[in-house]
NUVORO-605541 format. One line per 5 residues: their letters; for each residue y, z, x of C-alpha. Coordinates in Angstrom, 1 decimal. Each point is the difference from the previous one (the first is absolute). Layout:
BEGIN
a = Y Z X | ...
***
This chain:
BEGIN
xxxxx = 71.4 96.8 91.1 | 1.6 -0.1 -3.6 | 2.8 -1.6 -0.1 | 2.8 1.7 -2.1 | 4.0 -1.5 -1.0
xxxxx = 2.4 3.0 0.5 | 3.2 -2.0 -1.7 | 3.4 2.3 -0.4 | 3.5 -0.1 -0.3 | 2.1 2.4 1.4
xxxxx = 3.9 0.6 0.3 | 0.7 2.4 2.1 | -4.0 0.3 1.9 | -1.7 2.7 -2.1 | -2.4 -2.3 -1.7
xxxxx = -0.3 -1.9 3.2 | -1.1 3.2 1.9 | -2.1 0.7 -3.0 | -1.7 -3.4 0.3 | -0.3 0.4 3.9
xxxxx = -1.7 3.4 -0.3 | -2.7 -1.6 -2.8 | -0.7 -3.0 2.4 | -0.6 2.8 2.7 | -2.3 2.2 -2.2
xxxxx = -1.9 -2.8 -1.3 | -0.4 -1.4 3.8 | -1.5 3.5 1.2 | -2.5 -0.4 -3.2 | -0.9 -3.1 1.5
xxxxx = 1.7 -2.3 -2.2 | 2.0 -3.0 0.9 | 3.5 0.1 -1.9 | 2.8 -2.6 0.4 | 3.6 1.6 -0.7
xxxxx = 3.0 -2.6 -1.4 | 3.1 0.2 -1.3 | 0.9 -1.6 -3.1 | 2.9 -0.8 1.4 | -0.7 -1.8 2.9
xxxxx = -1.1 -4.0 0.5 | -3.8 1.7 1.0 | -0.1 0.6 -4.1 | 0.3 -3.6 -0.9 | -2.9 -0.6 2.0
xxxxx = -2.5 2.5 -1.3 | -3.4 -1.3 -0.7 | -2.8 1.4 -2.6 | -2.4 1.4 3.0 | 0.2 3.1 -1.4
xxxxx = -3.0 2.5 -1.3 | 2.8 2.8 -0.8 | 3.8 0.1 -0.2 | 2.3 2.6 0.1 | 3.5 -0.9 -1.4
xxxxx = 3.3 2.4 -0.2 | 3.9 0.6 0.2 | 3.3 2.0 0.3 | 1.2 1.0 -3.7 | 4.1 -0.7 0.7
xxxxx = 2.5 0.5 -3.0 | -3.3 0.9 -2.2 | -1.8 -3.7 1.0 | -2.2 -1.6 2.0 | 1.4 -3.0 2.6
xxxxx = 0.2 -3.1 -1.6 | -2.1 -1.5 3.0 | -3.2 2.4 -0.8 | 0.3 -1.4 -3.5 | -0.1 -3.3 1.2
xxxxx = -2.8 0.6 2.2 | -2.4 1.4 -2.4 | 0.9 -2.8 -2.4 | -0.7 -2.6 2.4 | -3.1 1.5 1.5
xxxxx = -1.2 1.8 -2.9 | -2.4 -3.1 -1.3 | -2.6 0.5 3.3 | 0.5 3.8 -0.1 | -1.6 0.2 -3.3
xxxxx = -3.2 -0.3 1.1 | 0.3 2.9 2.1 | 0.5 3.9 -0.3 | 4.1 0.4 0.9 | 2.1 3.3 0.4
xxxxx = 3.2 0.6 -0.7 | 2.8 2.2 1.7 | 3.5 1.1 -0.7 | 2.4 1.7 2.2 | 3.1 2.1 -1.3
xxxxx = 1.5 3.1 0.4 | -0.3 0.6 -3.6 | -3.8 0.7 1.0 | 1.0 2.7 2.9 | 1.1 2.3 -3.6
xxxxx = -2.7 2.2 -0.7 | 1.2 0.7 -3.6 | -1.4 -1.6 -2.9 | 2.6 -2.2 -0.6 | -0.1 -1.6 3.4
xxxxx = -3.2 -0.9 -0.2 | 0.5 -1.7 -3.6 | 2.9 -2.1 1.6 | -2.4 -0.9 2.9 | -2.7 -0.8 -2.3
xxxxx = 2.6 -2.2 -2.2 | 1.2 -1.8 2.5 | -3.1 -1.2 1.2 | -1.5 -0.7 -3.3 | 3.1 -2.1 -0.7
xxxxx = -0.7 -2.1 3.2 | -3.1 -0.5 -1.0 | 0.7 -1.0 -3.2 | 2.7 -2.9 1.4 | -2.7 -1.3 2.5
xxxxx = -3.2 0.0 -2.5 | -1.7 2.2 3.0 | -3.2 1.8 -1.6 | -0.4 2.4 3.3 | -3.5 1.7 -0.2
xxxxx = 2.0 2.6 2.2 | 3.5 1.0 0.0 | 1.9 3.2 1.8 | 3.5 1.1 0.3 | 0.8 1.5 3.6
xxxxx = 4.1 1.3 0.8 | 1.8 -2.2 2.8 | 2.7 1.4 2.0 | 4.0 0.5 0.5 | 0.9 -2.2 2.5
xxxxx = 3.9 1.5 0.5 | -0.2 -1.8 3.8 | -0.7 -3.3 -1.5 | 2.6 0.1 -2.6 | 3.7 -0.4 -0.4
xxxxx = 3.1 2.4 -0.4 | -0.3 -0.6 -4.0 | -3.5 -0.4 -0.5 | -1.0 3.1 2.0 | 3.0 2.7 -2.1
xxxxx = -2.0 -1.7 -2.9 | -3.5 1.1 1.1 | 1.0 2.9 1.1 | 1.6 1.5 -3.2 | -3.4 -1.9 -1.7
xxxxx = -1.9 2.4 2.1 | 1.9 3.1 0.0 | -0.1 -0.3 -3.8 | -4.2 -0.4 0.3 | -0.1 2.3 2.4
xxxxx = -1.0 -2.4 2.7 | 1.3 0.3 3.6 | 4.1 -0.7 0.5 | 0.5 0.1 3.5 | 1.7 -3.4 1.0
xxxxx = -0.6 0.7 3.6 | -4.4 -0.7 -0.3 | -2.2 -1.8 -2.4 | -2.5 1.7 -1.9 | -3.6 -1.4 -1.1
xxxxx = -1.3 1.4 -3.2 | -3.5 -2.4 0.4 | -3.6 2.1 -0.8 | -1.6 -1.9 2.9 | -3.4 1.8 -0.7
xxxxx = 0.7 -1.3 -3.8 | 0.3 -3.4 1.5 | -2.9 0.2 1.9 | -2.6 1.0 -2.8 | 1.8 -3.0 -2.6
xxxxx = -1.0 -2.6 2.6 | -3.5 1.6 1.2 | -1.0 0.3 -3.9 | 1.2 -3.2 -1.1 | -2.1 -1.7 3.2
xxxxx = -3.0 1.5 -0.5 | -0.2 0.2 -3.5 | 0.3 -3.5 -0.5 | -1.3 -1.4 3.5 | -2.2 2.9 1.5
xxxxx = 0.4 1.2 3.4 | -0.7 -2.0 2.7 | -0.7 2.9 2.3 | 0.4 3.5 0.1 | 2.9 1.8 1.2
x = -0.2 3.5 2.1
***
């Protein structure tokens, strides 16, 4: 099997969700994908064994997590010797306007920028309101956020903008354009 680094961030568990459904695509395609979080001690401890990595993050306050940053920084000497994707999650991406799309792009060319990270693949995929995760404040902020972009404003259910067929043909192209396919999928 070819192995493959899924490394995210996540805030409030988009991008983790995002990076659990690549590890599970990648494993029906007979891949073998390890999923960390930046965050954690399991980061630290990340080794170059690697033919393929995918790395990605929750856009918060327009930026990338600190810890992501970190992570590609400290990793990124190995990972240059093999093909690496990039992902950003925001709800700036969930806009289907011109201008949301711009800001997604921005954000994530930004990051990129910061870390030095030449991705030879990089998508934008929308992440989800959270209103049961958050607090009295936060949530009357997100919600007038999203009635003004015309995203979902009832406090009372979360709502998952995510193009899970989007994600699914960003991490079957960048596998098997850069590492083949191990075996065919039905």
């Amino acid at each position: 099997m070819i192995p493959v680094l899924i490394a995210y961030s996540s805030t409030e568990g988009q991008a983790r969700k995002i990076a659990g459904f690549m590890a599970e695509v990648l494993g029906e395609a007979g891949y073998r994908a390890d999923v960390v979080d930046v965050a954690s001690p399991q980061a630290s401890l990340v080794q170059p064994v690697y033919s393929m990595a995918i790395l990605g993050g929750s856009v918060h306050v327009g930026h990338h997590a600190d810890a992501l940053a970190r992570f590609v920084k400290l990793q990124q000497p190995w990972m240059r010797g093999i093909p690496v994707a990039f992902f950003s999650v925001s709800l700036t991406a969930a806009r289907q306007d011109e201008a949301g799309r711009a800001g997604s792009a921005r954000m994530m060319r930004e990051f990129l920028a910061r870390t030095g990270l030449e991705p030879v693949r990089s998508g934008c995929f929308a992440g989800a309101l959270r209103y049961s995760r958050y607090g009295f404040l936060k949530r009357l902020v997100m919600r007038r956020i999203a009635r003004k972009e015309g995203g979902g404003t009832d406090l009372s259910r979360d709502f998952e903008y995510t193009d899970w067929q989007a994600v699914r043909r960003f991490v079957l192209e960048f596998a098997r354009s850069f590492a083949g396919s191990p075996r065919k999928v039905a």
